[in-house]
FIDREN-795389 format. One record per atom (N, C-alpha, C): residue number from 0; residue in one letter; atom name; x, y, z. Coordinates in pm, whole numbers, plus 32768, in hexadecimal, padded with zeros to 4 digits. Example, Ala and Ser with C-alpha at 12.3 -4.5 7.8 and 13.67 -1.06 7.14 Angstrom:
0 a N 8527 7DC7 830C
0 a CA 84CE 7E3E 830C
0 a C 8528 7EB6 830C
1 s N 8505 7F1F 82C4
1 s CA 8557 7F96 82CA
1 s C 850A 8003 8313
! end
This chain:
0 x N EAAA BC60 90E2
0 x CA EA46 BC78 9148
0 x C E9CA BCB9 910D
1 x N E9E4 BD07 90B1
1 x CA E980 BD72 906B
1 x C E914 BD18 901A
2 x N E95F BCA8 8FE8
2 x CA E921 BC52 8F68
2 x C E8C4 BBE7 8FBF
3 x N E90F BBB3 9055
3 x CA E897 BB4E 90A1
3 x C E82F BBAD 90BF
4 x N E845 BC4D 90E9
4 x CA E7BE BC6F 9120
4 x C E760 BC7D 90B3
5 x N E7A2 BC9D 9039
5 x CA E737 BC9E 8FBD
5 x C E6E3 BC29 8F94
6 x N E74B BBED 8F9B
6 x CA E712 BB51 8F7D
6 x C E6D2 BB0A 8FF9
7 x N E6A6 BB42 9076
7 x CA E644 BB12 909E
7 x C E5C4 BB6F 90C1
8 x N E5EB BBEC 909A
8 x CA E58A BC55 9098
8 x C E519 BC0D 9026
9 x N E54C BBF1 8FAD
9 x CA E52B BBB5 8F33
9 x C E4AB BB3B 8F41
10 x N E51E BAF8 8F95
10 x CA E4C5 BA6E 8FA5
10 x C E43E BA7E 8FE8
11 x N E476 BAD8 9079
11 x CA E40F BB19 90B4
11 x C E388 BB4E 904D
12 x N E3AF BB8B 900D
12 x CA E332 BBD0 8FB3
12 x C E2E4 BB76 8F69
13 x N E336 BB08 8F31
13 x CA E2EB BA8D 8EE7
13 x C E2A4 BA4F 8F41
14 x N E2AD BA07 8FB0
14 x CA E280 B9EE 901F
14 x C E1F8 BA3E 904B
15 x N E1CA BA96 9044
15 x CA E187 BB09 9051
15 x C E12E BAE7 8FD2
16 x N E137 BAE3 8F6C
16 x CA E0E1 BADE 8EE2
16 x C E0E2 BA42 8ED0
17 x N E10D B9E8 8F0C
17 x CA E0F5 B957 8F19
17 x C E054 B915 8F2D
18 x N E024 B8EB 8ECB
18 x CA DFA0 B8CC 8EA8
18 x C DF77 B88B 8F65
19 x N DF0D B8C4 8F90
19 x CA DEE0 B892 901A
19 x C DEC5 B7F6 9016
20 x N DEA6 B7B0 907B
20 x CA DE7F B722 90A1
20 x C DDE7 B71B 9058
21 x N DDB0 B6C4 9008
21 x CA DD26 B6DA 8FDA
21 x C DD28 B621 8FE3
22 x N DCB4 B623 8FD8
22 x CA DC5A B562 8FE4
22 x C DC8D B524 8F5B
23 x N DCEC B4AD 8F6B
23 x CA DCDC B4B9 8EC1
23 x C DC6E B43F 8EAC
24 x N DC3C B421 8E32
24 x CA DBD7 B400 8E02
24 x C DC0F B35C 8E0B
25 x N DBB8 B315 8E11
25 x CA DBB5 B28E 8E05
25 x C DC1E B259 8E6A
26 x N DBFE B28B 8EFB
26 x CA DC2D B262 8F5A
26 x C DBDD B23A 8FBF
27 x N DBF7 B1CC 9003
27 x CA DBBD B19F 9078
27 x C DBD5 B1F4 9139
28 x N DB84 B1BF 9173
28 x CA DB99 B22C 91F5
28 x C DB55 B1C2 9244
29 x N DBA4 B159 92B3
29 x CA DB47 B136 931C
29 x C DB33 B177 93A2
30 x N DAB1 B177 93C9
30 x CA DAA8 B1B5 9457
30 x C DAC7 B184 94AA
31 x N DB45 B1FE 950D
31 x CA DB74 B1C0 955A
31 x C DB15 B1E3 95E2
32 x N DADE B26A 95FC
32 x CA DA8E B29D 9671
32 x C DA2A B2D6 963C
33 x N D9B7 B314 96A5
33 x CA D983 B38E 9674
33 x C D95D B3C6 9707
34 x N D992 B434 96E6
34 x CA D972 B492 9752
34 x C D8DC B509 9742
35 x N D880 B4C0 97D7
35 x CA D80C B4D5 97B9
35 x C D7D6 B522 9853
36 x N D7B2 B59E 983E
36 x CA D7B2 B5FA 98DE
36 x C D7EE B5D4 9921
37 x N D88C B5D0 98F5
37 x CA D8FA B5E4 9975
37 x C D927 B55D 99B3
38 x N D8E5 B4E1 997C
38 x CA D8E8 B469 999D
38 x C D904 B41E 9917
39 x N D973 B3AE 9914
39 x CA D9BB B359 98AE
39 x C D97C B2D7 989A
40 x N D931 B2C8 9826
40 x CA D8FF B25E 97E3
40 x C D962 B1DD 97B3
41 x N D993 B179 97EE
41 x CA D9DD B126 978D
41 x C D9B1 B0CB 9769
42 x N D9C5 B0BD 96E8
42 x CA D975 B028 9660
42 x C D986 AFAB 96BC
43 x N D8E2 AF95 96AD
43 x CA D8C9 AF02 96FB
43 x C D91D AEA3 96C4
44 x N D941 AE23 970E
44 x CA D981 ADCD 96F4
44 x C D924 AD99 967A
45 x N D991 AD43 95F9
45 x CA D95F AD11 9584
45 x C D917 AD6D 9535
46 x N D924 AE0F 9546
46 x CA D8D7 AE67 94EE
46 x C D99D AE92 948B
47 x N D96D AE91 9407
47 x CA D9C2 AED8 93C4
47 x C D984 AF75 9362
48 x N D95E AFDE 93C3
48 x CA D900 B03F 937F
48 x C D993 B09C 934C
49 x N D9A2 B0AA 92C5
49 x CA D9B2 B10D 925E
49 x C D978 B147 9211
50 x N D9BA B1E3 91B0
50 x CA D9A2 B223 918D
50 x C DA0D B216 9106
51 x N D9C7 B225 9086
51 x CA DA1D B245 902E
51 x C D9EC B29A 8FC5
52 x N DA74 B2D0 8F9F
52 x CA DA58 B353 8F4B
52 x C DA51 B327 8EC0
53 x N D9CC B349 8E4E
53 x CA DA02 B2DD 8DDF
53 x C D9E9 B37F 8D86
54 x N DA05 B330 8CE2
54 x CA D9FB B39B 8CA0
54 x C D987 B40D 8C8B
55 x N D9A2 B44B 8C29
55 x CA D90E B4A6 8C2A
55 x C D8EC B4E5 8C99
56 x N D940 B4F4 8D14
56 x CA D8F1 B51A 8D64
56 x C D88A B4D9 8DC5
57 x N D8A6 B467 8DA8
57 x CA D83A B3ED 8E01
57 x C D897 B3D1 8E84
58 x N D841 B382 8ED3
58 x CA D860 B35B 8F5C
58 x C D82D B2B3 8F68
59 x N D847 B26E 8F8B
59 x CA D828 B21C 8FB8
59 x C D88A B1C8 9047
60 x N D81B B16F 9060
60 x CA D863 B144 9107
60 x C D80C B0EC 9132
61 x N D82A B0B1 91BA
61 x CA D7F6 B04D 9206
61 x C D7EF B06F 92B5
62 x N D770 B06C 92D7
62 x CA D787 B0AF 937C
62 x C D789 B025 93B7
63 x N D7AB AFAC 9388
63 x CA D79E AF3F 93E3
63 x C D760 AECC 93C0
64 x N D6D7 AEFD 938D
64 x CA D66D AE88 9381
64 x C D61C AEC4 92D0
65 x N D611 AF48 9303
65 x CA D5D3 AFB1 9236
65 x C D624 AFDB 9228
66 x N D5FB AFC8 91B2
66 x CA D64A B02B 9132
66 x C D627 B0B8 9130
67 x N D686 B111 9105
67 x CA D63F B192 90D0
67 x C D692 B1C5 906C
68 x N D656 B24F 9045
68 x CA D69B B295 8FB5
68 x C D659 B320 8FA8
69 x N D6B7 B34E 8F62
69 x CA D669 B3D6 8F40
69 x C D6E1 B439 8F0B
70 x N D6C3 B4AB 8F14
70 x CA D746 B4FF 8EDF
70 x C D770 B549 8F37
71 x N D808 B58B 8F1F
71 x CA D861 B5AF 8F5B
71 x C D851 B681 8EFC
72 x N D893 B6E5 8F65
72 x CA D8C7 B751 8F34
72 x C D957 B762 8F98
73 x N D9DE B775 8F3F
73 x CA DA35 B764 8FAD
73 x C DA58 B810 8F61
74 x N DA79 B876 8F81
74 x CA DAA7 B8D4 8F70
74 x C DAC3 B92D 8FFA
75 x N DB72 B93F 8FDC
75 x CA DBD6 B966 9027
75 x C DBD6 B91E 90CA
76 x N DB87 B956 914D
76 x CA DB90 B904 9198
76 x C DB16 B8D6 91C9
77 x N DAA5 B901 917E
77 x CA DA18 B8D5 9184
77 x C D9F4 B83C 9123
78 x N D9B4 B7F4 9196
78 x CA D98B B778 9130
78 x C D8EC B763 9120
79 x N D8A0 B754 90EA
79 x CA D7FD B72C 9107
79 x C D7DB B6AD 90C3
80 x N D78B B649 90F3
80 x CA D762 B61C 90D6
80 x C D6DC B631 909A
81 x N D695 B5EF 900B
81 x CA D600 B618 9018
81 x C D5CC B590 8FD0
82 x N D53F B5AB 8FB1
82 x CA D503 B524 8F6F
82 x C D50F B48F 8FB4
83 x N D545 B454 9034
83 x CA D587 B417 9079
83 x C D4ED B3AE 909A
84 x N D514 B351 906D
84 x CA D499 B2DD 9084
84 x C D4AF B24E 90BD
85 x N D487 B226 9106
85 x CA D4BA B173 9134
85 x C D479 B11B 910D
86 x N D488 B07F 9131
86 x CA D418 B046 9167
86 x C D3FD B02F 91AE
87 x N D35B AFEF 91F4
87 x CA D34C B010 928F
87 x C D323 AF96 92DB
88 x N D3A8 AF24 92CA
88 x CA D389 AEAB 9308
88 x C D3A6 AEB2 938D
89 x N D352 AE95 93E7
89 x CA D363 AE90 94A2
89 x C D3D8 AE2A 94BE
90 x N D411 AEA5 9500
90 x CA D4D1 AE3D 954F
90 x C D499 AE54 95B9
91 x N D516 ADF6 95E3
91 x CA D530 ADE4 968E
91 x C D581 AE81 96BC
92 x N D58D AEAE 966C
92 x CA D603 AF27 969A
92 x C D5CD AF7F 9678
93 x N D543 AFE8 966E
93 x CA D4DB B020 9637
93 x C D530 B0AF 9657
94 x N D51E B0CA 96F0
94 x CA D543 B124 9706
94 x C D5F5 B15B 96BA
95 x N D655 B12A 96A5
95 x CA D6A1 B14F 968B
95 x C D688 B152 95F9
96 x N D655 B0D9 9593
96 x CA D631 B11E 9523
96 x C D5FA B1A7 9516
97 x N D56B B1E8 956D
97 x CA D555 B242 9546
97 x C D5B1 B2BE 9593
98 x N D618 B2D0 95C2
98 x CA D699 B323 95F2
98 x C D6F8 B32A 9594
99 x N D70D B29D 9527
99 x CA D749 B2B3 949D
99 x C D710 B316 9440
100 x N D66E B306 944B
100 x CA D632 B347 93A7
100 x C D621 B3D2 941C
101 x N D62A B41E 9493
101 x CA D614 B470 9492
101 x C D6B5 B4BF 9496
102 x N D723 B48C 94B2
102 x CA D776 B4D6 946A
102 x C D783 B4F9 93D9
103 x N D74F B47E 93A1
103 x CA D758 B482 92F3
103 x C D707 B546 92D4
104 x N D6A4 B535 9327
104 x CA D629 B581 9322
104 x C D676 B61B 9363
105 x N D6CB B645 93E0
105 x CA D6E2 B69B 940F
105 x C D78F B6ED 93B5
106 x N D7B0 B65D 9392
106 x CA D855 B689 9322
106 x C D857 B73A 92F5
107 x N D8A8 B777 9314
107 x CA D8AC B802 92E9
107 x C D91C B844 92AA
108 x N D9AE B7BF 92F6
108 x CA DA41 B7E9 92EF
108 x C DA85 B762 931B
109 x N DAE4 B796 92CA
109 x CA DB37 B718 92B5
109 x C DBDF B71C 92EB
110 x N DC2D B706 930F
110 x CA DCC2 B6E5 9314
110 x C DCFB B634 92DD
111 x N DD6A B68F 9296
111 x CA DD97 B5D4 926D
111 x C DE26 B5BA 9268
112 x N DE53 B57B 9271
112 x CA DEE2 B558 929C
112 x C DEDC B4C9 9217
113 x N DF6C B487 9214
113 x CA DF57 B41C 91AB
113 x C DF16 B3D3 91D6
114 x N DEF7 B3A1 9274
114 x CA DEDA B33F 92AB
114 x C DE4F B34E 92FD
115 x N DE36 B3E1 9338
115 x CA DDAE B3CA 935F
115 x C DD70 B47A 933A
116 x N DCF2 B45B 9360
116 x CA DC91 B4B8 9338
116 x C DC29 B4B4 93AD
117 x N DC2E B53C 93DA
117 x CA DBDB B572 941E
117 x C DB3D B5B8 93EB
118 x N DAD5 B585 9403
118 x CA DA70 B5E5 93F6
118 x C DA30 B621 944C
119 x N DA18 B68A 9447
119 x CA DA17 B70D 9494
119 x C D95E B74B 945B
120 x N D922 B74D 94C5
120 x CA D8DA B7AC 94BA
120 x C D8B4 B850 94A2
121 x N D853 B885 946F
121 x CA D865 B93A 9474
121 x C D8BB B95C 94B6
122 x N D8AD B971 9561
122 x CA D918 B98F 95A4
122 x C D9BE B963 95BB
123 x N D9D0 B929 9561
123 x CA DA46 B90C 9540
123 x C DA79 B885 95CF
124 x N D9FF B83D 95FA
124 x CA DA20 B7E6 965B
124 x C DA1A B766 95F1
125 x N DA81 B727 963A
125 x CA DAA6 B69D 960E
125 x C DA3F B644 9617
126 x N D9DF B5FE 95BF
126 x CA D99A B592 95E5
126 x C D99C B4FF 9598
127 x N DA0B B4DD 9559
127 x CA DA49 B451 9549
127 x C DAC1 B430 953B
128 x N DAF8 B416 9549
128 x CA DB61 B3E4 9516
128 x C DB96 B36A 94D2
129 x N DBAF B379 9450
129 x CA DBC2 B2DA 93DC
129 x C DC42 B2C9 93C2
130 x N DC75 B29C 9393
130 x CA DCE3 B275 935B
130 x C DCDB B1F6 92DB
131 x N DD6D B228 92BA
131 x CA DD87 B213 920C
131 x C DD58 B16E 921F
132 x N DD2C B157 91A0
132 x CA DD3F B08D 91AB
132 x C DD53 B07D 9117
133 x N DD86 B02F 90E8
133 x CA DDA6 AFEF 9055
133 x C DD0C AFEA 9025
134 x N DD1D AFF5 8F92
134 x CA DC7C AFF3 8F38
134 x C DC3D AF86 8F3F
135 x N DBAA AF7C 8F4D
135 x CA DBB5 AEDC 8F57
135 x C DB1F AEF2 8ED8
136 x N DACA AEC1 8E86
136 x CA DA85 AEBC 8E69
136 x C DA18 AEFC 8E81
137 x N D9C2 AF55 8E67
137 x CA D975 AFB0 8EA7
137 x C D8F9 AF8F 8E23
138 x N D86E AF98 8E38
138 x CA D810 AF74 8DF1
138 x C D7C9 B00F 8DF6
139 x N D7AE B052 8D88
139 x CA D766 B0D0 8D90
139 x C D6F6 B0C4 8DB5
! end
């Protein structure tokens, strides 16, 4: 009896010093929502807008119709984006493109699970939600 409570006191403690959830690098993220003053944005039909994390510290992604890129700071549960640039060809879906680049733009905090990732503004409010997708080719 003495040796299970040790041995999960134990585990317990490893568990505890268990490296946190962090972004890993050269992963893809498609958007599934974005939550924008309290009201839910969902990706127009035939838009595939992602986000991917590449090395160095770079970002790149697709809100639909542009491209963008720029760099990433992910440390502990703060994330920032900076340097973040597109191109600026006119869609049919204008408005929700620019609700993509202004989360890109508001990002402060992050949560991640294997499968999805939340970004969170300063106040620690939720404003997208992506999820995991297989790597697919990404152009810097």
């Amino acid at each position: 009896m003495i040796t299970l409570l040790v041995i999960a006191l134990i585990s317990g403690i490893f568990a505890m010093c268990a490296p946190k959830k962090e972004i890993p690098v050269e992963s893809n993220w498609a958007l599934e929502t974005i939550c924008a003053n309290g009201n839910e944005i969902s990706v127009p039909e035939g838009h595939s807008p992602y986000l991917a994390f590449l090395a160095d510290k770079k970002i790149s992604g697709e809100t639909g119709c542009n491209r963008f890129f720029g760099d990433y700071t992910a440390k502990g549960k703060n994330l920032t984006f900076t340097n973040v640039g597109s191109t600026r060809m006119m869609c049919p879906e204008m408005a929700f493109e620019n609700a993509f680049l202004n989360v890109i733009n508001e990002t402060a905090q992050y949560t991640i699970t294997d499968k999805s990732l939340a970004l969170k503004d300063k106040d620690g409010n939720i404003i997208a939600i992506l999820k995991k997708i297989e790597p697919t080719a990404v152009e810097n």
